[in-house]
N, C-alpha and C positions, 0 to 999 in steps of 0.2 A: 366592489372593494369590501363590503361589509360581508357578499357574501362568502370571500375568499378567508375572510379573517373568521370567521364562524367554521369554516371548515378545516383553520388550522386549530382553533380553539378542541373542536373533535376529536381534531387526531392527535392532539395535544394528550387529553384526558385518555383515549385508548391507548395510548403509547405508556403513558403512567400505568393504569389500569391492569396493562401486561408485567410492567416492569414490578409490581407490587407483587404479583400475583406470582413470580419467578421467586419475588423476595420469601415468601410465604413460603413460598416448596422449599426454598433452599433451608429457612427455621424449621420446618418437621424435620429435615432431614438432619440437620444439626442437633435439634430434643432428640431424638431418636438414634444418634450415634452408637450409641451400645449396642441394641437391636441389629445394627449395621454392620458395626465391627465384629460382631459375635456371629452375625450369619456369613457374611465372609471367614473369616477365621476358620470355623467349623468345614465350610466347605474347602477351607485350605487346606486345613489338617486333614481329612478323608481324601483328597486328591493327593495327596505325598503320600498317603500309607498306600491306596490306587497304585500311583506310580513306582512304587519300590519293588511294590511283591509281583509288579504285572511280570511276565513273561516278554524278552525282546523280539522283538519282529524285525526282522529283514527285507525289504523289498527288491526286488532284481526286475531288470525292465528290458525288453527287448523292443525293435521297432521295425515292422513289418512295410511293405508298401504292395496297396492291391489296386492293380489298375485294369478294370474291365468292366464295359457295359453289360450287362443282364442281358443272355440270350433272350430273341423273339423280339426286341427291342428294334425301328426302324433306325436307319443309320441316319438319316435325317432329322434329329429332335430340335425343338426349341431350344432355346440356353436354360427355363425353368427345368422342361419335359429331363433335358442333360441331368442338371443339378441334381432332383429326384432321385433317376435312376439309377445317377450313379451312388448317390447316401445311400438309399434302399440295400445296393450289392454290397456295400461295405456292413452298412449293419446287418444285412443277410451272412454275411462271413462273420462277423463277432459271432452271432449268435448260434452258428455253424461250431466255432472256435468251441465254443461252453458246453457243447453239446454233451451227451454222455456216451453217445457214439465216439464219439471225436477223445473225449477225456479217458476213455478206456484205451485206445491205441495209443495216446501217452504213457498211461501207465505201462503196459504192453513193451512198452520200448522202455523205459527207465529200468524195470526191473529184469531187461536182458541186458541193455547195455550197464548197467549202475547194480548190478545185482551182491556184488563185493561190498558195496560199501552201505557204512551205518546212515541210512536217510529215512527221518520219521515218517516218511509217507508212507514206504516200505511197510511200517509196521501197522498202518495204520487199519481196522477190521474196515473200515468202509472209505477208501483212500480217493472214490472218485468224486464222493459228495462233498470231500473235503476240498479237493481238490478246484471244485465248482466255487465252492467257497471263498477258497484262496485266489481265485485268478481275477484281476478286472481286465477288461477293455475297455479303452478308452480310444476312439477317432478322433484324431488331433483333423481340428474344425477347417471346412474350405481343403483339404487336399487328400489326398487319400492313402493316406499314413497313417496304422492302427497301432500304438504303443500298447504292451503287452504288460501288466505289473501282474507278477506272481508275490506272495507274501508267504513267510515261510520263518517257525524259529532257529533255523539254521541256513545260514547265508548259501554256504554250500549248494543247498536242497535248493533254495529262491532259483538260483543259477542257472541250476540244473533242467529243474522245469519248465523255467522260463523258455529256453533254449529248446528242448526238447517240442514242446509246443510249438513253435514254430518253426522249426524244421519239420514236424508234424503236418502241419498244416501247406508247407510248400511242396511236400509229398504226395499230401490227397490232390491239393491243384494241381502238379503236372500229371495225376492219374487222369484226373478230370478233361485234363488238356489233349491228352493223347487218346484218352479211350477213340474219336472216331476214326482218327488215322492208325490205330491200331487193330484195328477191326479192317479196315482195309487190310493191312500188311498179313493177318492173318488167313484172310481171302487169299489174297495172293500165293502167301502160301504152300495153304491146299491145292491151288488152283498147278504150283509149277510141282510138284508131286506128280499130280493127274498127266500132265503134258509131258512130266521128265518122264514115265512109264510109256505114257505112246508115243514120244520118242522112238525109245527105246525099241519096243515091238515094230513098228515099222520100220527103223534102221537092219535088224535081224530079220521081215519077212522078206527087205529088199535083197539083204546076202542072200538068204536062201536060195531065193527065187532065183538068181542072175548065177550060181554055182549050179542047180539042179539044171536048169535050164542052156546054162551055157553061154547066155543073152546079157553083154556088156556095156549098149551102150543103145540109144535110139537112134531110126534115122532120122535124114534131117527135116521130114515133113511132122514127124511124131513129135522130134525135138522142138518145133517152130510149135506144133499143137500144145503139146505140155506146159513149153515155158508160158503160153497164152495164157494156158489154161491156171498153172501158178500164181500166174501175177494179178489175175484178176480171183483168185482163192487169198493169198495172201491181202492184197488190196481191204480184199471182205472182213477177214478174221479180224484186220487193222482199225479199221470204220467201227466192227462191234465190239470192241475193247475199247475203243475211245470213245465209247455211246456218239457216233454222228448219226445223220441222221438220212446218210447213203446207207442202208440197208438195203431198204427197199431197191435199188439198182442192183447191188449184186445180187440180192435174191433173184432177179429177173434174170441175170446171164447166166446164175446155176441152172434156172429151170429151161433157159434156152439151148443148155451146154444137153441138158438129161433130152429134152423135148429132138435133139438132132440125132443122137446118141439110136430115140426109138424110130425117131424116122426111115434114118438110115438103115438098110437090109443086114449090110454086112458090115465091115472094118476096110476104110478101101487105103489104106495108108499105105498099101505095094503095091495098088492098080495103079499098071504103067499104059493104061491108055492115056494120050495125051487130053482129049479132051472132057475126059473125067476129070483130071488132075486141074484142068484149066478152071472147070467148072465150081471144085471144093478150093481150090485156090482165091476166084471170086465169091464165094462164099464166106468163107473166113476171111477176108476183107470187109467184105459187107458188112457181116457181124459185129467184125472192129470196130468198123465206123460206127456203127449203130452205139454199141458199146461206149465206144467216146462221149457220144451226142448225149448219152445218158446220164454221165459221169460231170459232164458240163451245164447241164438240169435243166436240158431240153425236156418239155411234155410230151408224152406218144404220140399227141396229136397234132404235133408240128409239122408244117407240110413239108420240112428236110425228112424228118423221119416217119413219116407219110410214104414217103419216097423211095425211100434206104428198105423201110419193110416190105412195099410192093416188090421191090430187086431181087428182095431176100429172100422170096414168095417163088417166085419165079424161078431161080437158079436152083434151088431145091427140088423144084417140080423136075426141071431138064437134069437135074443132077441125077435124080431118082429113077427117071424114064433110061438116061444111058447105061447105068448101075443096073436097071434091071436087060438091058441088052446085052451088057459085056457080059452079066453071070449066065444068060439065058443060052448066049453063043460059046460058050467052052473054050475061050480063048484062056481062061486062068485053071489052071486045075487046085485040086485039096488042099496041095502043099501051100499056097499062099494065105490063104483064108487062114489055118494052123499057124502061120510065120504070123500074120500080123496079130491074132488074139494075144501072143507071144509079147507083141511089140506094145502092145493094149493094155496089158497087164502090168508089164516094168513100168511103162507110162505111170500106169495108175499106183506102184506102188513108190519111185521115185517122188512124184508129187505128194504123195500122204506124207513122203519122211519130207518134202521142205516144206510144208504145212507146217507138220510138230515142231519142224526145228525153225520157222521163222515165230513160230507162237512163243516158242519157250524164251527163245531172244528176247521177244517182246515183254512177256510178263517175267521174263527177269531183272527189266530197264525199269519198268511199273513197281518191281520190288523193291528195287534197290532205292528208286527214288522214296517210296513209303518210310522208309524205314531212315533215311535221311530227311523227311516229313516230320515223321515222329522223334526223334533226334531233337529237333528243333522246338517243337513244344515245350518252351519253357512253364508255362501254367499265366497264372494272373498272380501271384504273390512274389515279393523277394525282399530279403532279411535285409537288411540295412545296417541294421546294428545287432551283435550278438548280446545279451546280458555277461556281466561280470559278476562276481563273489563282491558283495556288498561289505564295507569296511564297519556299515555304523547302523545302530539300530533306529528305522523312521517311529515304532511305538516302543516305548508309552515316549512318548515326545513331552519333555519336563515344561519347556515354553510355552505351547500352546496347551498341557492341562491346567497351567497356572492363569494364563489367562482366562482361561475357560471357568476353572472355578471360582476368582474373579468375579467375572461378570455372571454367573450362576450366585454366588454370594450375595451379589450386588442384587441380582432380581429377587433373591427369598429376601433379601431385607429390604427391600421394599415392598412386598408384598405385605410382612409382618408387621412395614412401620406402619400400610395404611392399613391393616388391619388394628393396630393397636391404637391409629389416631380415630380410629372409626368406635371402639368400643371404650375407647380415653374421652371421657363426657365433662374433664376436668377443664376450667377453666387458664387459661398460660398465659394471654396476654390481654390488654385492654379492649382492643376492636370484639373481642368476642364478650366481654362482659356487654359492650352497647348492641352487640350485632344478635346476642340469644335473652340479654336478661331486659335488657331497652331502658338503663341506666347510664349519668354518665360516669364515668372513672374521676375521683376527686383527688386521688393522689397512688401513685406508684411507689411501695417501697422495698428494696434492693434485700434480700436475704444477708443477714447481718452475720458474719462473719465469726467464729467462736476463739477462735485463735491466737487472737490476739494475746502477746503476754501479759500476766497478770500475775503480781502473788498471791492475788486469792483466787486462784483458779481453781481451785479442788478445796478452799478451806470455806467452813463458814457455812449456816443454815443455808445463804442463798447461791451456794454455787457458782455460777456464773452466770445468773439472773442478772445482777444488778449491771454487767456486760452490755445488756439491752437496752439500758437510758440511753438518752441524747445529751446527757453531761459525762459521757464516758469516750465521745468523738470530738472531734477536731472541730471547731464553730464551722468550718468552711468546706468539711468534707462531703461526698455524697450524699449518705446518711441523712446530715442536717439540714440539706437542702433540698432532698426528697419531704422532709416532714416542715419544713419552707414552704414548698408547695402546696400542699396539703391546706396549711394554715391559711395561705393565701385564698383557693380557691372558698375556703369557708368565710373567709373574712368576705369576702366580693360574692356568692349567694345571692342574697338578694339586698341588694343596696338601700331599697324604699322599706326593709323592716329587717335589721340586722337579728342575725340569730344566735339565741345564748343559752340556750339549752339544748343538748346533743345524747344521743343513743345511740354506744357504739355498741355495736353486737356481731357476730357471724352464724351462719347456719347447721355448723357443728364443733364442736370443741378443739381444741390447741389449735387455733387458728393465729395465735400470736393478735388476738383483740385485746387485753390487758397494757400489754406491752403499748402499742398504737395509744393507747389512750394516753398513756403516762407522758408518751414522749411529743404526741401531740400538744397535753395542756404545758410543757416543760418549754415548746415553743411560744405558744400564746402569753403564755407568763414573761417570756423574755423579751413580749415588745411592751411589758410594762401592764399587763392585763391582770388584773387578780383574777385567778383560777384556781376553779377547785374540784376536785377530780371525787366522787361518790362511788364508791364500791359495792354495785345493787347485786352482784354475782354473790346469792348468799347462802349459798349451795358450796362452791367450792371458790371463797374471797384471794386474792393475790397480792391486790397493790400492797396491804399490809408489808407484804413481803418483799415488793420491789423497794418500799422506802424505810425499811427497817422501825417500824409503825408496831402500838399494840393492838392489836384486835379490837378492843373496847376499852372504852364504848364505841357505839358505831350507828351507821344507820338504822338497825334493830330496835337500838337502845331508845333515840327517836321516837320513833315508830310505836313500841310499846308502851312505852312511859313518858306521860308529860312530865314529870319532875328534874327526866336529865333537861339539862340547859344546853343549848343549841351550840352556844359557843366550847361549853367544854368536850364536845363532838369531832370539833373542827384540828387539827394537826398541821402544824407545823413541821414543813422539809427543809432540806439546807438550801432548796433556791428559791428565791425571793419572788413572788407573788404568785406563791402556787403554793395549795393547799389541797388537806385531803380527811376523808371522812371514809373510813372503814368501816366493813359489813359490820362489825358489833359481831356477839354474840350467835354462833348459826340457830335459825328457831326449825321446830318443826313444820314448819306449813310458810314457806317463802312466800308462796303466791295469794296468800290470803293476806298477808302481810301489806306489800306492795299496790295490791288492789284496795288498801283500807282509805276513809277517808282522811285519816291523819297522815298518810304519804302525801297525799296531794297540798296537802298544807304543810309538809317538809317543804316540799320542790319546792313550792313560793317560797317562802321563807329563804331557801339556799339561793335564788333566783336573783332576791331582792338585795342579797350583801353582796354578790359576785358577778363579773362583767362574764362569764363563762362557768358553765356547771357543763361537768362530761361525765355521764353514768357510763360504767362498767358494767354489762350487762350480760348474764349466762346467753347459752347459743339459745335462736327460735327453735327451732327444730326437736330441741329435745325438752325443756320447759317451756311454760306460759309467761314465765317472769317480764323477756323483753319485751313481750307481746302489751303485757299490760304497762307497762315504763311507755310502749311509744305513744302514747297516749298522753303522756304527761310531757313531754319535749317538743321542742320547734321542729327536730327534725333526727330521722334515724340515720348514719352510716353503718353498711355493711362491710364485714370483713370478710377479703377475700383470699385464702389462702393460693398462692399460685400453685398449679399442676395438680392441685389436691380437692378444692372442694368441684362437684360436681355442680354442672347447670341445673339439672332439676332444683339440686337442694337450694340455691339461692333463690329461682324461680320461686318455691314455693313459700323460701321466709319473704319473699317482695310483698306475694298475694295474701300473705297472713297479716303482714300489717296494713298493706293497705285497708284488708276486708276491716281490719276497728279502728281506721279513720288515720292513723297513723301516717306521717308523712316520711318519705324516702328522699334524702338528701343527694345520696351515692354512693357508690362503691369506693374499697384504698383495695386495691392489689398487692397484697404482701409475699411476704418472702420470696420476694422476682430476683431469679439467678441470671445471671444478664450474661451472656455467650458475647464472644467476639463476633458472630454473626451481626447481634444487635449493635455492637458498634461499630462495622465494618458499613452496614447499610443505610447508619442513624436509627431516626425513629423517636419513639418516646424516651427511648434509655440516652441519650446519647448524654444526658447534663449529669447521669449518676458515675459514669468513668472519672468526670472531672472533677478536682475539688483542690483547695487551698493550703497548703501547712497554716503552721501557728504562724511561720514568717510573712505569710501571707504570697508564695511563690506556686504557682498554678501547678498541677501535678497529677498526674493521669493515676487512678486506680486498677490497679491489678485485677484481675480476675478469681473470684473466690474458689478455693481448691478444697474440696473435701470437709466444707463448715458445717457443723451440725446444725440440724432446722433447730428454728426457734420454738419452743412445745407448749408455749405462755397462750 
């Protein structure tokens, strides 16, 4: 339990510790407002002159869609290996897009098709780098959708571009798309050229031949050979146009057709022996079958065709042996041998023409299709959206340079406030007098207000000095109960040896210590205390001045001379048990004066009639005077002017009196401008907002606006 309540006690103090620490940034940044407001402001004013004179910009946007895996790529990917390849081709196509390859055939095309009209690219001496410049791409994420923004200051042009570029671009993809079926179809081609000219010539050597000759038609063994012979040519030509991978077979029955062709002696296609005819009759069956067996992808060395080729082997032998008996025996004369070369010939050149003319067939159906191949090649891109003519300019965009310079304001004045709290060595609130000087604060007082109406505001030696007493405010207002405080804290000091002699001083001049003093003994007096206020500042004396007092005699007079009488030294003011003793006469040599040993027998003597003595003392820092007074007192207060005196400089009035024994009481923090920060947060100020009319009805104090510092 104890240890749970220990760990909220912790997180207690860190959770303060933060919120303090929040409070603290939030007061720099409060002291620093003008620094703030002025570094904004500034950067407001240069972003509106920015945005008046910029030039409008146009944006036009078009949206592309590219769908295609990266050639060489396996069709089988992972869904990562997917993902990859396919961002990769997409930002391979942006970057394809930006190209200057790519941005010149834009141009190219704009200033054919666009060449009439006024478009600043047009004029532009280097219109593709601009061009580069102008364009983004942007891949709209997870799909693969390339939106296309061109910027441009005429909406027109944005449009135009825009558009242009991608139609551009869907252009080179289906060139891309079509180059390898295009390159087929130009094969092709060439290819039915070649075929349509031997055509040709073989349909013309066939008339020739068949009018010269007089020979119109084959017989029907010639016929029955041809068409064989055709079908298994055509067959071929078919297989090596459609890359199979039957070549090899028909190559085998051309060189069987040529290998019989030499065998054979003569042409015997009119031998009318019968058992010649019987015998090439079983032959060319044989063949056929063999032929078949081939075609069906039998190996040679299959015992069918093991079989078939012994057969074939054989009939050719007897075919050969009776071929050479029937020519040997004179049974055919000249005229046959002459008729069938005849019949040999038309053969041979009928077949050549269905050769060309089943080729040409063929790669005209190969053409035809290529070219409805390529037809179809639409590419990998397509437009989805064209760009329009932009209605409205996206820069200088007034909203976001406003915020922009905004928060650019916002960062230089921060930068400058903590530059300026960094080289501001001036003390602003209490924590920092105990936190750098290691004093404690005795009393805070509220910058006093000048404003107030007055008929002697402007008349009169003292100006609006006399403004500054504590009989010039309200008993109950902040004011009097900041120097309430004050009082208090000195009353309660030290309890076991009350203290009644005081050094008030600060560490450089118009610190408003004069003032502090008056209105300090002006309280002490009011709880019935005789007090009496010594004017040691004998360099430049004041109180004189705050209570309408002659100079002399004075403490000089004192000092100098035993004959002045101590009481007729002493002054009477209009409030009751408070008294005052001015510098006298200024001498030459203050601090020889104060160091004498007849000052020290002043003090006793003022000590001895008064329940409170408070000297007014010049600043340490620039004379010796206070230095040697602390010496003579129970105890020194320093004065601190808020935001103005620097820590060094108190630091070093601390170490100067301490070093000649002198005792440090504490610090008053004066002329403290109190922000609604400090009373929005609390704090030490929170009791100076509040204060009492004379009716005695509680009443919040305003905030002081434009008061002149106190300069006492």
């Amino acid at each position: 339990m104890k240890t749970n309540r220990t760990k909220e006690a912790i997180l207690t103090k860190e959770d303060k510790d933060s919120h303090l620490d929040i409070i603290a940034y939030l007061k720099v940044l409060w002291r620093r407002k003008i620094v703030m407001t002025t570094a904004v402001g500034a950067t407001l004013f240069f972003t509106l002159i920015y945005t008046f004179i910029s030039p409008k910009i146009y944006e036009a946007q078009t949206s592309i869609l590219i769908q295609q895996i990266p050639e060489g790529k396996d069709t089988f990917l992972t869904p990562w290996e997917y993902i990859g390849a396919r961002e990769n081709f997409i930002n391979n196509q942006a970057q394809i897009l930006k190209s200057r390859t790519n941005l010149k055939l834009v141009i190219d095309k704009i200033r054919k098709e666009h060449s009439g009209e006024n478009l600043p690219i047009l004029k532009d001496p280097d219109p593709i780098t601009s061009l580069a410049y102008n364009i983004i791409v942007k891949p709209v994420e997870r799909t693969d959708i390339v939106n296309i923004l061109v910027h441009s200051t005429d909406p027109k042009e944005a449009a135009i571009i825009a558009n242009t570029v991608a139609e551009n671009l869907l252009e080179q993809s289906r060139l891309t798309a079509r180059s390898a079926v295009s390159e087929v179809r130009k094969f092709l081609e060439k290819q039915l050229k070649i075929v349509q000219n031997n055509l040709k010539e073989s349909a013309d050597s066939l008339r020739v031949f068949k009018e010269k000759n007089r020979v119109f038609s084959l017989s029907n063994e010639g016929e029955e050979l041809f068409t064989k012979l055709s079908t298994f040519d055509s067959k071929y030509n078919e297989i090596e146009a459609d890359y199979i991978t039957k070549k090899k077979q028909l190559d085998f029955l051309k060189k069987k057709y040529e290998q019989n062709q030499k065998n054979l002696v003569t042409d015997i296609t009119e031998i009318k022996s019968p058992l010649i005819m019987n015998l090439r009759k079983k032959l060319i069956s044989l063949e056929t079958e063999y032929s078949n067996y081939l075609l069906q992808g039998l190996p040679e060395n299959h015992p069918k065709m093991e079989k078939i080729k012994s057969l074939i082997n054989e009939t050719k032998r007897s075919l050969q042996k009776e071929v050479r008996k029937y020519i040997s025996s004179g049974a055919e004369n000249g005229n046959l041998i002459t008729e069938n070369q005849k019949i040999t010939k038309l053969a041979q050149l009928e077949r050549a023409y269905k050769i060309n003319d089943n080729t040409y067939e063929m790669l005209m159906q190969k053409y035809e299709e290529a070219k409805i191949t390529e037809a179809g090649q639409l590419g990998s891109v397509k437009i989805i959206d064209k760009a329009f003519i932009p209605t409205f300019a996206i820069k200088p965009n007034k909203k976001k340079n406003l915020l922009f310079a905004i928060l650019v304001g916002i960062g230089i004045g921060l930068v400058f406030t903590v530059f300026t709290e960094y080289i501001d060595t001036s003390i602003k609130e209490p924590k920092e007098v105990e936190e750098y000087i290691g004093e404690p604060t005795l009393g805070i007082i509220p910058n006093i207000n000048h404003t107030f109406l007055s008929k002697e505001k402007n008349n009169g030696k003292l100006g609006n000095a006399k403004k500054l007493l504590l009989t010039e405010f309200p008993p109950r207002s902040g004011v009097a109960e900041a120097y309430r405080s004050l009082r208090t804290n000195l009353q309660y000091f030290n309890t076991d040896k009350p203290i009644k002699s005081i050094l008030i001083t600060s560490s450089i001049a118009q610190e408003g210590k004069s003032t502090i003093v008056s209105n300090l003994a002006i309280s002490l007096s009011q709880l019935g205390l005789k007090t009496v206020m010594v004017d040691a500042d004998l360099r430049k004396p004041m109180l004189h001045k705050l209570f309408e007092a002659d100079l002399s005699p004075g403490l000089t007079n004192l000092i100098i001379s035993k004959d002045v009488e101590f009481k007729k030294t002493i002054k009477n003011t209009r409030i009751e048990n408070l008294f005052l003793i001015t510098a006298g006469s200024v001498p030459p040599n203050p601090a020889e004066l104060l160091e004498s040993k007849r000052m020290k027998e002043v003090s006793y003597e003022i000590t001895k009639e008064f329940d409170y003595l408070i000297f007014d003392a010049p600043p340490i820092v620039l004379v010796a005077d206070a230095v040697i007074l602390s010496t003579l007192v129970d105890g020194v207060i320093l004065i601190i002017e808020a935001k103005k005196t620097r820590r060094d400089a108190i630091f070093s009035s601390k170490e100067i009196i301490k070093n000649v024994g002198g005792k440090i009481l504490g610090t008053v923090l004066n002329k403290t401008r109190f922000s609604r920060m400090d009373y929005m947060y609390g704090g030490y100020s929170g009791y100076y907002y509040y204060g009492y009319d004379e009716s005695g009805h509680k009443t919040k104090k305003k905030k002081q606006k434009g008061g002149k510092r106190n300069e006492l």
